[in-house]
N, C-alpha and C positions, 0 to 999 in steps of 0.2 A: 518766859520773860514778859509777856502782853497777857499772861493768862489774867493780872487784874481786870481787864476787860470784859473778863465774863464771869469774873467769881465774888466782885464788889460791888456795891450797889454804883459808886460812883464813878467806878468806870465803867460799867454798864450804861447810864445815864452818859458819860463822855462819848462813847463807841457810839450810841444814839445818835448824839449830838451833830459829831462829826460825819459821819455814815449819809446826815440829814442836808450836809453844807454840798457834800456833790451832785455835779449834774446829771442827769438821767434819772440815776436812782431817788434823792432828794425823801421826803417826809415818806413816799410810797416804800421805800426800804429801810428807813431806820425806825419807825411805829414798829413794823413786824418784828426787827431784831430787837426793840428795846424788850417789847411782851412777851416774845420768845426765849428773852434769858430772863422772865420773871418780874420785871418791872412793871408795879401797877399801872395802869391803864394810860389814867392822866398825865404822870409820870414822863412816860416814854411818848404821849400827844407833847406834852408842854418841852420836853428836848428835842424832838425831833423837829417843831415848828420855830421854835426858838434859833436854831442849827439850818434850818431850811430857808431864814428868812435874811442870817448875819450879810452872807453875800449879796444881796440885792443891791444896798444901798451901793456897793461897790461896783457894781457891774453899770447901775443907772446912769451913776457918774462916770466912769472912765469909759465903758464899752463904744459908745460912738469913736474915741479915739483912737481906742485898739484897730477897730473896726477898719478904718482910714488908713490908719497904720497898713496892717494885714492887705487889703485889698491892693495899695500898690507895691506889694513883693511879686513876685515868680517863683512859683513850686507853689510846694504844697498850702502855705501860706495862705497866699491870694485866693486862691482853690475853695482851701476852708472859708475864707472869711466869708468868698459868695456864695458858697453851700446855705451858711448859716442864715446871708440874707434871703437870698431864694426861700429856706424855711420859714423866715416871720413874716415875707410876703406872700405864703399861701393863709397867712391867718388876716390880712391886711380887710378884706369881705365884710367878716365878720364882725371885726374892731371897729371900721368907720361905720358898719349898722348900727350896731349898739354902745359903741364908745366903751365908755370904764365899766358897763353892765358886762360886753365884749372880754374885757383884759378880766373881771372874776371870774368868769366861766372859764374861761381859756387853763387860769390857774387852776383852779378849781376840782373839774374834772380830773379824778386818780389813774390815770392812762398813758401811760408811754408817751412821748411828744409832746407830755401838755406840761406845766408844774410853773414854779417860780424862776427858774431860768429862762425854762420859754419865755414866760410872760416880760422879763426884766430884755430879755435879746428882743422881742417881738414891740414893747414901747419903744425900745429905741431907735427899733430902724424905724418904725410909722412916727417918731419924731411928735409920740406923745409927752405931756409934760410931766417931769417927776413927780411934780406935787400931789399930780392926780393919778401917775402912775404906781408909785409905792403903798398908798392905801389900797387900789384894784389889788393889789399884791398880796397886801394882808390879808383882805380879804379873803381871798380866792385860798391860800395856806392855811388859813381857820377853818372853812368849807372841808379843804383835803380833808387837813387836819383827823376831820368829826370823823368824816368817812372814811377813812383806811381804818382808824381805832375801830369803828362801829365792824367792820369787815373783819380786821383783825379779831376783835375779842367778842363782839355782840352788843347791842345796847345798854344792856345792864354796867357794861365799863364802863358808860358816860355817869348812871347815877349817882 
């Protein structure tokens, strides 16, 4: 039933796409699966950053709420929410060092813990501003971006 996802170029590119909107995994696993089932280079860069980036604008805006929300439940909830901040206040050092130099590096780096959620959870608790933080963001997913493709395929996929 889902085999179009790995036998059409377009849903190859969707499977990308989408694979690229989740957290953890994010552009660092949907580059390799797009190249993996055959999707030129740029292709599976330009879906998987494009996919990687849909959520942020969402997260910018609502996440302080949720956040607020979440922190005063009981259970697991509250649990998570301070988890999450405790996570972007271990990045807090770095960010008031270098400000939005801080938030593209942060993105940037293709490493477990780091990506466009981080970065989008990480402005919000330090109660960076969107305007400055959604560009840090692009950035920093162009940057992936190059470098997982360059990992995944080799330089040559960029020319």
């Amino acid at each position: 039933m889902l085999s179009w996802l790995t036998q059409s170029t377009l849903g190859k590119i969707f499977a990308t796409f989408f694979i690229s909107m989740l957290p953890v995994v994010e552009l660092r696993g949907g580059i390799p699966y797009g190249v993996g089932f055959g999707l030129k280079p740029l292709v599976a860069m330009t879906a998987a950053m494009l996919g990687n980036l849909l959520p942020i604008p969402f997260i910018l805006l609502l996440l302080d709420s949720i956040m607020e929300f979440c922190k005063k439940q009981k259970g697991f909830l509250g649990k998570f929410a301070n988890f999450l901040e405790q996570k972007a206040y271990k990045n807090k050092e770095t960010i008031d060092k270098y400000k939005a130099l801080g938030l593209i590096i942060l993105v940037a780096v293709p490493l477990p813990g780091t990506g466009a959620w981080t970065g989008a959870l990480v402005a919000t608790v330090l109660r960076m501003e969107r305007k400055t933080a959604f560009p840090c963001i692009c950035a920093g997913v162009l940057i992936a971006g190059v470098a997982v493709t360059v990992l995944s395929c080799g330089v040559k996929a960029l020319i």
